[in-house]
N, C-alpha and C positions, 0 to 999 in steps of 0.2 A: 449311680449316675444314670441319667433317664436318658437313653441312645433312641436312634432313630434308624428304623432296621438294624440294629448291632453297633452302628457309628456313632458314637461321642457326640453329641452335642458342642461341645469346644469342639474338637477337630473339623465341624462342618461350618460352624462358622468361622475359623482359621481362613479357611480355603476360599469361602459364600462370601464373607465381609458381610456386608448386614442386608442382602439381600433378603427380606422376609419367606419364611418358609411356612407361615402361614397357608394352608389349600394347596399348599406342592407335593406331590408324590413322587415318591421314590420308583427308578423304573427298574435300574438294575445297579450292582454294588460292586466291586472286585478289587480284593486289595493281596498287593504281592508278599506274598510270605519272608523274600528276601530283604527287601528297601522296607517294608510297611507302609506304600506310599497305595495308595486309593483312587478308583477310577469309580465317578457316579453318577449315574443319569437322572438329573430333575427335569420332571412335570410341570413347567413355572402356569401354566392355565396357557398361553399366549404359544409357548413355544416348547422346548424342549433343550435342554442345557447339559452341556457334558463337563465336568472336571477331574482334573486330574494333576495332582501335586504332591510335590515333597513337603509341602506344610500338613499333610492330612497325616500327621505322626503321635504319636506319643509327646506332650509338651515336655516332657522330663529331657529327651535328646536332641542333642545340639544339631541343629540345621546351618550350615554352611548360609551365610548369605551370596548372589552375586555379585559379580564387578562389578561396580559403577559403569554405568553407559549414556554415551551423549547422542545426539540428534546425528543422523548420517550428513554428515559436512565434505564437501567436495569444492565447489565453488563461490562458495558466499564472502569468501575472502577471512575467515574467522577461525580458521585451525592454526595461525600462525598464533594465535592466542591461548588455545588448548592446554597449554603445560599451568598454566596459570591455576585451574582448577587443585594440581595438587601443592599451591601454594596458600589455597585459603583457608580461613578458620570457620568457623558459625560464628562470629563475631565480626568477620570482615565484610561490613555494610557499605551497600551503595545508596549514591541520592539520587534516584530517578525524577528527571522533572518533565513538565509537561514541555520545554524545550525541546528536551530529550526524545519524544516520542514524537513530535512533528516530525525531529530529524531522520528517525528511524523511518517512518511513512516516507517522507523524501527522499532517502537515500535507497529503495524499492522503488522508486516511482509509482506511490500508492496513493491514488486521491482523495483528497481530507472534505469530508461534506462538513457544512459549514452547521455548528449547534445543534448536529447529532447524535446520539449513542453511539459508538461504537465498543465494542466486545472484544479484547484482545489475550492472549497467551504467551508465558514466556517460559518456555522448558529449562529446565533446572535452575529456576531462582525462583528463594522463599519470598515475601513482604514479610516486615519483622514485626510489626504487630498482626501477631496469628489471627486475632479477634474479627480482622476485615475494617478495613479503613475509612472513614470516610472522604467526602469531595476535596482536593485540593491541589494544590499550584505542583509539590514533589511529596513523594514519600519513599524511605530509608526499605533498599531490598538486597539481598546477600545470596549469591550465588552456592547451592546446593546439588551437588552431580544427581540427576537420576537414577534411580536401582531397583525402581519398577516394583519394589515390595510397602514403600510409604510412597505420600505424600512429598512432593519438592518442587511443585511448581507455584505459577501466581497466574492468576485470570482478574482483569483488570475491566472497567466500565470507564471510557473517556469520552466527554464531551467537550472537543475542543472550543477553547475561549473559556470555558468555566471549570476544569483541570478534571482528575481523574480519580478512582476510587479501587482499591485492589483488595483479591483476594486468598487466600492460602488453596491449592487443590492441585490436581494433577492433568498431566495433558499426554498422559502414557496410559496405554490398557495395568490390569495389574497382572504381576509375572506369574503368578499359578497359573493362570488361564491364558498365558502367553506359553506355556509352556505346553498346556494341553493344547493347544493349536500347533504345533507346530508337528506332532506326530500327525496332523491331517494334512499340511503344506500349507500352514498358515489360517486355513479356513476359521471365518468366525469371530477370529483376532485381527485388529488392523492398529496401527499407529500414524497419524494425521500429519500429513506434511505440512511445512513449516509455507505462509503466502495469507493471500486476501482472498477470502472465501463472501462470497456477495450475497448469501439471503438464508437469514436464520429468522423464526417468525416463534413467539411465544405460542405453546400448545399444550395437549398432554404429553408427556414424557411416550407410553406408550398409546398408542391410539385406541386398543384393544380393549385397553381398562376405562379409558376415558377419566371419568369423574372419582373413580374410583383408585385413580394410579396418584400422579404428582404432575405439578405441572415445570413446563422446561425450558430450553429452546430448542426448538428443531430444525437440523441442518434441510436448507430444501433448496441446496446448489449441486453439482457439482464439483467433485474433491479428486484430492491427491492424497494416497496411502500405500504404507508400507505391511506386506506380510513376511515373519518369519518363519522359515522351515528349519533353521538348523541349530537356536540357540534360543534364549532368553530372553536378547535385545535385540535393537535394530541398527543396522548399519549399514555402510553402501555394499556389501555382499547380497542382502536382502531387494524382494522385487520390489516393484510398483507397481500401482493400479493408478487409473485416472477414469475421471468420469463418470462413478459408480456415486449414488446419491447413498451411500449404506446407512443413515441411520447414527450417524453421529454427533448424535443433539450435547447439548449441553446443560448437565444438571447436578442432582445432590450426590454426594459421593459415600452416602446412607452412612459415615461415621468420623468424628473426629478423635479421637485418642481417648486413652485415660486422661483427665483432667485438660480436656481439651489441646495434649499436646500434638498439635497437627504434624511435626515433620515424624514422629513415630507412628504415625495412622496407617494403617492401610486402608483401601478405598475400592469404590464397587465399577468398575471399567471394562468393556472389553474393545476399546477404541474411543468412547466416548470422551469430552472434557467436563471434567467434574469438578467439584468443588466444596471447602469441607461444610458437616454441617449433618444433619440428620430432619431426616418428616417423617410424617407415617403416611402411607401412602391412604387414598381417600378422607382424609381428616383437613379441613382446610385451617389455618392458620399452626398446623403446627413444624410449621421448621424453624428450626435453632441454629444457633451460630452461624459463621460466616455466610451460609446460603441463606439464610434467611434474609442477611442486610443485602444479599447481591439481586437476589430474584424480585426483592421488593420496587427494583428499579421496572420490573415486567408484569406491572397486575395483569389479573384475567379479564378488563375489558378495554385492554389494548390492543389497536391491530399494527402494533408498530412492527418495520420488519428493521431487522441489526446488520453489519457484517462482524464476520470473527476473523481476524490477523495472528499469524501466529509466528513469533518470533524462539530464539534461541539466545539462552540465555547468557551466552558468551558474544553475541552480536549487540546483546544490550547493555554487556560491560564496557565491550569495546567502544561504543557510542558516548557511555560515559566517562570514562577514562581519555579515550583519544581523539575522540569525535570522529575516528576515523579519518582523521588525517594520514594524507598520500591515498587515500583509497579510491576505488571508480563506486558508481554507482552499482546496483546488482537488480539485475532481472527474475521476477518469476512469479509464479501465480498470481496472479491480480494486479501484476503491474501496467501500466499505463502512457502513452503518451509514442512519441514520435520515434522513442528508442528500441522500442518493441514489435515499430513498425518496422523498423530497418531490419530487424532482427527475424521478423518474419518472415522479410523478402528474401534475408541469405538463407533462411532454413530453410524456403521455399525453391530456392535453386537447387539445393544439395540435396534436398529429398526429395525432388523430380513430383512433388505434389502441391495446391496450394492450401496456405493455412487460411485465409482471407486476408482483407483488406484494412479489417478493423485494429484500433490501436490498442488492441485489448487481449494480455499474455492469459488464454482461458487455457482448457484440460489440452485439447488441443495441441497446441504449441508446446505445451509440457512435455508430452510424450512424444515431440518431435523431438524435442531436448535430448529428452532420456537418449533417443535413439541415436541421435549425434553423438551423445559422448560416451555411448560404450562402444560406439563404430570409431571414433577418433583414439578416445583416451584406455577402450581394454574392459574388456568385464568389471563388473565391482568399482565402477567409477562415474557412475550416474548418481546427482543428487536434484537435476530439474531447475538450479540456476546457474542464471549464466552471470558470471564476474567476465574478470579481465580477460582469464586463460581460455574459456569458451568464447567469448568474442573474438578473440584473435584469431584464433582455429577455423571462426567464419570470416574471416578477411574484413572485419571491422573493428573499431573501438570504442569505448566507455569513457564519458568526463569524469575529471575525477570530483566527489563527493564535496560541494561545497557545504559545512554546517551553517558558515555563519549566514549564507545565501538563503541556504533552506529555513534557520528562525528567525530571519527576516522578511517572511513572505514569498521568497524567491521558489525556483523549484530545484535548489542542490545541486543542480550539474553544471554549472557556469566555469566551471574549472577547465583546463588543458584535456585534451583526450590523450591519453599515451597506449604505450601497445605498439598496435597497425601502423603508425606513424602518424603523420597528418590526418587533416580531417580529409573524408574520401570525398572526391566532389566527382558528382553523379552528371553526366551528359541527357538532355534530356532522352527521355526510351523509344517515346513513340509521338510523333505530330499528330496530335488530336484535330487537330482545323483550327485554320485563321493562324495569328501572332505569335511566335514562340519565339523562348530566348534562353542561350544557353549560358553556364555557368562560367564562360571566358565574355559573353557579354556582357554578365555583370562587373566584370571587372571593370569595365570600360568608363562607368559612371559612378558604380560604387566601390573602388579600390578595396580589399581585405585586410586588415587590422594588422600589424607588422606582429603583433603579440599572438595569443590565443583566437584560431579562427571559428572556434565549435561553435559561438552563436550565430556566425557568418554564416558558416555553410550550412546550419541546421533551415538557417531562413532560405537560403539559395538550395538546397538539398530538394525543400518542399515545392517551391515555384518550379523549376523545372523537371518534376518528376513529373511521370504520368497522371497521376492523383491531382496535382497542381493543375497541371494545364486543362484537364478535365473540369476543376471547379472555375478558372477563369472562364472557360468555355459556354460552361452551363451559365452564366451570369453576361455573356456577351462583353466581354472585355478585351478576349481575344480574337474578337471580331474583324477588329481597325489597329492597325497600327497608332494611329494618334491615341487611341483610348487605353494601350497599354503604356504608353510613352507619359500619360499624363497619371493613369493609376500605380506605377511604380517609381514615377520620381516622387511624387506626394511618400509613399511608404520609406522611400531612401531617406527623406527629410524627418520621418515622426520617428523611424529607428536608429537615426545616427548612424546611414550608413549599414544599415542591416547586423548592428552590434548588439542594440540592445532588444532583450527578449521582456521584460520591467521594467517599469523607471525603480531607480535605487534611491531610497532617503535614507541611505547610511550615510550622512555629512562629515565628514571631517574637519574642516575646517567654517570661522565664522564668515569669511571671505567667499565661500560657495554658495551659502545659504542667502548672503546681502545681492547677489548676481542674480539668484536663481526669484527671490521674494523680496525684490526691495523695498515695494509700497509696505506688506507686512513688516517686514527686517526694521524695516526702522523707527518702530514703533519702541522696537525694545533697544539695551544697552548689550555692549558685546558681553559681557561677563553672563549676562540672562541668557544668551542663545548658547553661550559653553556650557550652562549646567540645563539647561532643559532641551536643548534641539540636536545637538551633538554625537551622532552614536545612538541616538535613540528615533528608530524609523516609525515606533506604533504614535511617541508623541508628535512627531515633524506632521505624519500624516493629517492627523486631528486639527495640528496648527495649520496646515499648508490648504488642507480640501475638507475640515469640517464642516459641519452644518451648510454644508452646500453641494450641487451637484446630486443629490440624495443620501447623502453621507452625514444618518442620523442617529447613529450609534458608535460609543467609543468605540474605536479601534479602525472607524470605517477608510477613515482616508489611506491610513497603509494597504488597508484590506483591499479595495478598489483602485490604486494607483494605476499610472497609464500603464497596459499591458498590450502586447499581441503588435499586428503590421500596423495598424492605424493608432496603436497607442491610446486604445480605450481606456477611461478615466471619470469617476465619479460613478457611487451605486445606480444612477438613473441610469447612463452610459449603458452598463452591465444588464440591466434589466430592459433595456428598449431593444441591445443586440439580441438577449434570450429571446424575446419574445418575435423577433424577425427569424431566428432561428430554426426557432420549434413550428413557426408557418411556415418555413420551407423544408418540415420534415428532417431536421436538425437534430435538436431536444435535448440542447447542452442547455444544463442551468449556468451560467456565469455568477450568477447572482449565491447560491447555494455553493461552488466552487469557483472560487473567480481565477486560482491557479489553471483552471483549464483555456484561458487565452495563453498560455504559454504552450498552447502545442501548435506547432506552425500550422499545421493542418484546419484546427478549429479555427486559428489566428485568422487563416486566409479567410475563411469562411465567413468569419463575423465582418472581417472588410469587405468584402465584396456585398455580402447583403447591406451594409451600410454605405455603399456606394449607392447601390440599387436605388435603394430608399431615400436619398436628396437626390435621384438622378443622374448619376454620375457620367452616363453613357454619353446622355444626350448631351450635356454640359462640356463633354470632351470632346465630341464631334462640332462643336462648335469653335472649341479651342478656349474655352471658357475658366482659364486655370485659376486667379483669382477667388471665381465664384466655388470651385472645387474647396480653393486651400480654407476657404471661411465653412463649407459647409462641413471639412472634418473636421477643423480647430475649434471653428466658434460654432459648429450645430446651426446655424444657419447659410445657404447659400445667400441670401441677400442682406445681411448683416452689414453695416457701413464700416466699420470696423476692420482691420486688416486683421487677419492670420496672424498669429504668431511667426516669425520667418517667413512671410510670404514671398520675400524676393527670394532667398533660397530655394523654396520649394518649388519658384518660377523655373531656374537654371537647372536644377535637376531635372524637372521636364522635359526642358529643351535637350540636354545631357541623352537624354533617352530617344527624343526624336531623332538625332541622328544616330541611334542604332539600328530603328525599327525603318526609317528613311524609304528602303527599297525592298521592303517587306508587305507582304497583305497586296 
């Protein structure tokens, strides 16, 4: 047998996986006379590589496999699922559909760009056809535990609205070389925390080789990773890192099995997400199997950049199985939106430092996390999100996860907050100048919903917080008392009362839909509005705000329905706010995510600059309510035309004049 310094050629690829050894040299060799296990330094050109394992044996004797090990789970709400693992077969398949993954992005509070790539991961579940999938609406996946020696993961390509495409690999280092790091404290070896990691940009795999390596994606954010010192796998005993850009691209996993059977594969990692398949490195078009169908989505004269999401495999059973029903919503890496904010401000109290302003869960706040919950909950009990148990511990609470919200457009959390109690209602903090109103004068006009108040107080949360009163500020609204008396009874009238955060086309009945569209409605017969409008919010849309408004693609009118404080509605809507936005240094696409009028904060934002913009100020200073209710309803202030509820949205006014009365 032709060795390489004295070592087997099987035994170094045992341990290498297909690393090419091609211009490597050996630096130095050692192997223990008792175990027969080998420790050996490669030369790879770029860098310098140590291994060390109990695969590097004699193939004749039995090697102990490890225990199955799963993703370190603390708060994501998904250990009560855990035992389920040793109830499954390799034939007990799931249907992942593209439903399913909206929900999953919703119930993280993760923003969905609209007809993008995105790059996802789900540790310990296979796709059942190994071969890699192509495009489509759902495809059939089966949860398989991790054990760091094969293949048992899936890495997925979705473009929402036109479905998704998966593939067989791994999103663990592999365990020899987990093992050889761990006599350093980890070094070398990492394992990726699970969240929404924001810029991964095709490249060469190494940058050293360039033309001569492979090409990949390359991580260029920002991460969360786990090193082991004391074992094989990773678990909440194990540290974290954040923040470190290390090098955790995504690429070929240089081998798929005998006969391509990928959950027997071993794979070439030492933190990276990989995926099966094999290249030769400098050779262009030769990669085979499942990478080849995946990386085809990334030629080399794209400058597209991706994000990679990375879920757990038992959080995507539970989504399919239960939808997560009773469950809150869960915070963490790359999550977004109003709840993060809040979430920032309590960490920001407890940890005597601030994290910012932005709505945006970055490394940051991670590791404010971590620190909260081994200071709260005990060593070995940090995992970096926060559910139910860590919100409450900061004196706040989470809605619970709506699915059918979230595949309806909505953003998932329209549910009860439970926990903390009630929703917390925030006094405003500090009087910026001019007009302010606190959260018992909104009662006064707009009473809170005898039911569920979290859409109430999320809108009233944001107005009188400092944040709030700051952007009325900046926009001169809280200049005069009559100008906020007229810009918040107008908002009272388009949210119903500060309830709705969307308008909903989930209809129920044909009697809602003849109220709501009766010139349309009655065009057709009731039995035609049961089987086509009923339950179904992407057709209502299309019928209700098609081909109009700028709503020139199916699916637009759900897509665009009225959202945020003013109840923005129709693609043009979205795209005249964007672009008011991004001129006052803004630079939310609405158009690209229109789910982002659902964050009070944006919401206020995009009102007020569309006040701005038909004049809102001066129009109020005159007492001009009328002219107001046409220019948000009907886009015109001198439109002959009444507002929709314009006497309504008179009396709310008034309703507010006399709060602000002896104010300013």
């Amino acid at each position: 047998m032709h060795t390489m310094a004295g070592i087997p050629d099987a035994m170094l690829e045992q341990v290498l996986g297909d690393i090419p050894l091609d211009g490597s040299r050996l630096i130095s060799k050692k192997q223990n006379p008792v175990d027969k296990t080998w420790t050996i330094v490669i030369d790879r050109g770029s860098d310098l590589a140590t291994y060390d394992s109990t695969q590097m044996r004699d193939e004749s004797e039995d090697v102990p496999e490890p225990e199955a090990a799963g993703t370190a789970i603390r708060d994501s709400q998904d250990s009560d699922v855990a035992a389920e693992f040793s109830e499954l077969s390799e034939t007990d398949a799931l249907i992942l559909s593209e439903a399913d993954l909206i929900a999953l992005w919703r119930r993280s509070a993760f923003p969905i760009p609209d007809k993008t790539a995105i790059v996802f991961g789900i540790r310990g579940c296979l796709p059942v056809d190994y071969g890699g999938t192509p495009m489509a609406q759902s495809h059939q996946i089966s949860l398989t535990p991790v054990n760091y020696r094969t293949m048992n993961c899936t890495l997925g390509v979705w473009i929402p609205g036109q479905g998704f495409s998966l593939y067989p690999g791994s999103t663990v280092p592999y365990g020899p070389w987990v093992a050889s790091g761990t006599r350093s404290g980890g070094r070398g070896v990492n394992q990726l925390g699970r969240g929404r990691y924001r810029k991964y940009v095709p490249g060469w795999h190494k940058r050293s080789e360039g033309t001569n390596g492979h090409w990949a994606l390359l991580q260029e954010c920002p991460i969360t990773l786990q090193r082991t010192a004391d074992d094989d796998d990773f678990d909440l005993a194990d540290r974290w890192e954040a923040g470190r850009i290390a090098g955790d691209n995504i690429h070929c996993a240089f081998n798929m099995g005998p006969g391509a059977a990928i959950p027997s594969s071993k794979y070439s990692s030492l933190g990276c997400q990989v995926i099966a398949g094999t290249v030769k490195k400098g050779v262009p078009g030769s990669e085979t199997g499942p990478w080849k169908r995946f990386i085809s989505n990334f030629p080399k004269d794209t400058a597209a950049q991706v994000e990679y999401v990375l879920f757990d495999g038992l959080e995507v059973q539970q989504m399919i199985r239960s939808r997560c029903e009773g469950k809150t919503i869960i915070l963490r890496v790359g999550s977004n939106g109003p709840h993060v904010e809040e979430l920032k401000r309590r960490l920001s109290s407890v940890i005597g430092r601030s994290l910012g302003s932005s709505a945006e869960f970055d490394v940051e706040t991670f590791q404010a996390v971590i620190d909260f919950q081994t200071n709260t909950f005990g060593t070995n009990s940090d995992d970096g999100v926060v559910g139910e148990e860590t919100a409450n511990k900061l004196g706040f609470s989470l809605p619970i996860f709506d699915y059918r919200d979230a595949v309806s457009g909505g953003r998932g959390d329209a549910g009860v907050k439970t926990g903390a109690g009630p929703a917390i209602e925030v006094e405003h903090i500090v009087n910026v100048g001019g007009v302010s109103l606190t959260a018992e004068d909104f009662k006064t006009f707009a009473p809170p919903p005898g039911g569920s108040k979290a859409i109430y107080m999320t809108y009233v949360n944001a107005f009188v917080s400092e944040k709030g009163q700051r952007i009325l500020s900046e926009y001169g609204i809280s200049a005069k008392p009559i100008r906020v008396a007229h810009f918040f009874g107008q908002a009272a009238h388009e949210t119903g009362l500060f309830r709705l955060l969307r308008e909903s086309l989930t209809y129920t009945t044909v009697e809602a839909i003849r109220n709501a569209w009766p010139s349309r409605a009655a065009r057709h017969p009731d039995q035609w509005i049961k089987d086509h409008l009923l339950r179904n919010p992407e057709f209502l849309g299309d019928w209700a705000y098609g081909d109009r408004m700028g709503n020139d693609k199916p699916g637009d009118g759900n897509r665009y329905r009225g959202g945020g404080v003013f109840q923005l509605t129709g693609k043009d809507a979205y795209r005249s706010v964007s672009k008011l936005l991004e001129a006052t240094g803004g630079g939310h696409d609405l158009v690209a995510d229109p789910s982002l009028i659902e964050d009070p904060y944006i919401s206020l934002i995009a009102a007020c600059a569309e006040w701005k913009d038909f004049g809102g100020n001066a129009l109020a200073d005159n007492d001009e309510g009328r002219r107001i209710s046409r220019g948000i309803n009907r886009g015109d202030t001198r439109s002959l035309h009444a507002a929709i509820g314009e006497d309504d949205r008179l009396e709310l006014v008034s309703a507010v004049k006399k709060v602000v009365a002896t104010r300013g």
